[in-house]
N, C-alpha and C positions, 0 to 999 in steps of 0.2 A: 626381280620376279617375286611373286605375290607368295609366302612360304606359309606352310602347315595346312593345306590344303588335303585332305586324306577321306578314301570312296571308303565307305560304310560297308565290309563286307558284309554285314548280316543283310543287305541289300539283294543277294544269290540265292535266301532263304522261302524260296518259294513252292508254290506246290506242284508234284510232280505228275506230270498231266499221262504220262506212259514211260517206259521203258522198253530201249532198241539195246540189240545185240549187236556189238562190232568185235567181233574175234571173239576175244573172252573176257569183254567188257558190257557190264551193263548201263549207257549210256540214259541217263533222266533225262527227260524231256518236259519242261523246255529246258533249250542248254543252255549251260552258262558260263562265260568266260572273263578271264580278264587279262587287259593289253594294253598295250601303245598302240598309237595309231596317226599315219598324215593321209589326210584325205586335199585335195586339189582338187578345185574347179575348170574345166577349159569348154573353151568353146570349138561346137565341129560342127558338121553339114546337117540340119535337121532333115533332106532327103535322106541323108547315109540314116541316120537314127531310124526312118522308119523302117529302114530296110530291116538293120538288127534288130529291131521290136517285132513285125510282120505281122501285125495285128491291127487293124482302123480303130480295134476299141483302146487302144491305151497310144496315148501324143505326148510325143516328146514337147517340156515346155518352149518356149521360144524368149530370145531376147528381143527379137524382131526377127521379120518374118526371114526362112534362110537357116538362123542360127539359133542352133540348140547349143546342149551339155555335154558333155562324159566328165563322171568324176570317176577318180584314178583314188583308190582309199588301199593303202600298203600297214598290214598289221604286222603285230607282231604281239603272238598271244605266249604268255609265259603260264597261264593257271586257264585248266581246261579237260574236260574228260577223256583228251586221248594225248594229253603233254602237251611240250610247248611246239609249237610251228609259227614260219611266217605264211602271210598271202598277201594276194593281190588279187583285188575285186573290182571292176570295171562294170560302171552303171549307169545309165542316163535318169534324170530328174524328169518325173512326166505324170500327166495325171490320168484316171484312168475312168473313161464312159461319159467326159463334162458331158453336162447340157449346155452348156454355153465354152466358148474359146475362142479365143481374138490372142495372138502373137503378144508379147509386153503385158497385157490387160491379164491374161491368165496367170503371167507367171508372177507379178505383183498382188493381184488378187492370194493367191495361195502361199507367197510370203509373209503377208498379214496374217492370213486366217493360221499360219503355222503349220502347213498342211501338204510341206515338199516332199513325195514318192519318188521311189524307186524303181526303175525295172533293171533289174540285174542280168545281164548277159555272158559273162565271162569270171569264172574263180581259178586261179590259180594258187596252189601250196606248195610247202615244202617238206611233207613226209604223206606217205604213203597214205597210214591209219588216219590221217586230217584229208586226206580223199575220199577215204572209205564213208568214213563217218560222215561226211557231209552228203555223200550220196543218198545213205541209206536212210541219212532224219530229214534233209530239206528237200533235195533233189534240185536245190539250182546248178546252171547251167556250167559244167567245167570245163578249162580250156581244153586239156584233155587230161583223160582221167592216170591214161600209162604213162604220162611224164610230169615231172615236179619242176618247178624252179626253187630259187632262192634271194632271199632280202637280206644282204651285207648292209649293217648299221652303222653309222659313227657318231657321235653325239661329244659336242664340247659344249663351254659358256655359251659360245655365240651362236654356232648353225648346229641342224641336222642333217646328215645326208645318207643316201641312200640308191644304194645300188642291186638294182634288182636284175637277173639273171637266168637260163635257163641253155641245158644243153650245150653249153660252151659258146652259146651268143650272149650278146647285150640284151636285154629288154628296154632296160632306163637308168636312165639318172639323173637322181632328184635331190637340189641342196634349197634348202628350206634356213628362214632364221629363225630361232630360239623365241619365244611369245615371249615380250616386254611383262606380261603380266596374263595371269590365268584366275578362269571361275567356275565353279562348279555347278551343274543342271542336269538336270533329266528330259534325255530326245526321245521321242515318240512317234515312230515314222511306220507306214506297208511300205513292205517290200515283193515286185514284184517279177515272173517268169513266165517261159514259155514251155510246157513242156507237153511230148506225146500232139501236139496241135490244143492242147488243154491251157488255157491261165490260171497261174494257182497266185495267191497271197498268203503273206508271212508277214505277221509283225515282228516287228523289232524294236524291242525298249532298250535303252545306253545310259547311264549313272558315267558321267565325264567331269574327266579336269582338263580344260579345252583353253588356247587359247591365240589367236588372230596372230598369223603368221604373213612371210611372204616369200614365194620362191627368188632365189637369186641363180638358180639355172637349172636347166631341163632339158636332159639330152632323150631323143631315140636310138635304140639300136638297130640292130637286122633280124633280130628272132621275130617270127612270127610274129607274137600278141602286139612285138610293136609295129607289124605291118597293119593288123588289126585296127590299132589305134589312126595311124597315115590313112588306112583307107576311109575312114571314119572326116578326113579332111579335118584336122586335130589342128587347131591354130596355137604354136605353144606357147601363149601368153595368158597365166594363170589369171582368173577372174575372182577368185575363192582360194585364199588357202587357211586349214587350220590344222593345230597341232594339238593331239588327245594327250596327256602326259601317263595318264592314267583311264584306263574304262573300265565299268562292270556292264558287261555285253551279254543280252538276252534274247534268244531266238526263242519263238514258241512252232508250235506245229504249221507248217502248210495247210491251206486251203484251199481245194480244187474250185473255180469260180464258171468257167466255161468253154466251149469250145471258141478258137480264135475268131 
């Protein structure tokens, strides 16, 4: 693996657009964090997708016609304004208002141009104050706000794995291998919601040391979000996986865009 690779925190030195109150914390905005992170690609039913988007104005991209995404992105934020916590974000890849879209043609066209979105559907954490705090600066959507799970990590030479949890069920389990070799970039993606029947946008900027992995197994369990996922028709043969080793994680304000 590729060594002395290291994010520039003065990177997080940016200007602070407001300031929220979470308890007795004055949280800047935009927030900033840093973390690990395995984000996976799968492919599921793009009828289910549009169900959880419910919107005409934003499409889930297509492989061909049938078959969309959900990526499954599992952090784990050590530096952050309300400590450290894991999560688990659950998103589909989709673009929002084309004037044009053809199944394959769109989603290669927008791999070129650099230009893969988000619509976020589902946040799951593991403390309280990392609920709180997300509610009250982004307001995406939580799986639910009065229960937490948690991400058990194991990390050697070779794999990562990862056992996510809630309520005394399974969620998942994910063993990923080690990236032969890592490089560092800056992502620039919207990300988007549904909220109140309102669609809001959120950028998101990431300073990563990222680098081309591959699962070697992927279990469900029976808690919900992993029913969530089954209902989704979740084929579990990764298309996408990569491993963040390192991130400077940038949220800026929401932006209310329209009614659904």
């Amino acid at each position: 693996m590729k060594k002395g690779l290291v994010l520039d925190e003065n990177l997080m030195n940016i200007k602070v657009e407001r300031q929220v109150k979470v308890r007795d914390i004055l949280v800047d905005v935009p927030l900033r964090y840093k973390c690990s992170a395995i984000n996976v690609l799968f492919p599921i039913s793009t009828k289910e997708a549009k169900k959880i988007i419910g919107t005409q104005k934003i499409k889930p991209l297509e492989l061909f016609p049938g078959r969309s995404f959900v990526c499954i992105t599992l952090f784990d934020f050590y530096k952050g304004p309300v400590g450290e916590y894991t999560e688990m974000t659950l998103s589909i890849p989709v673009v929002y208002k084309p004037k044009f879209y053809l199944p394959f043609f769109s989603l290669i066209t927008n791999l070129i141009l650099d230009k893969i979105n988000f619509f976020v559907f589902s946040i799951a954490q593991s403390s309280k104050i990392a609920v709180e705090h997300g509610m009250a600066i982004t307001g995406y959507p939580r799986y639910n706000p009065e229960k937490l799970i948690n991400i058990d990590y194991r990390r050697d030479d070779n794999f990562i794995c990862a056992r996510v949890y809630g309520d005394g069920e399974e969620i998942l389990d994910l063993k990923i291998k080690r990236p032969k070799s890592e490089t560092m970039r800056k992502e620039v993606y919207d990300t988007y919601f549904v909220k109140n029947n309102k669609i809001s946008k959120i950028l998101m900027e990431t300073h990563v040391i990222i680098g081309k992995s591959k699962v070697i197994d992927f279990k469900l369990g029976n808690h919900e979000l992993a029913d969530t996922l089954k209902n989704l028709k979740i084929v579990p043969k990764a298309l996408d996986t990569r491993y963040y080793s390192d991130t400077i994680k940038i949220i800026y304000s929401p932006k209310e865009l329209e009614n659904i």
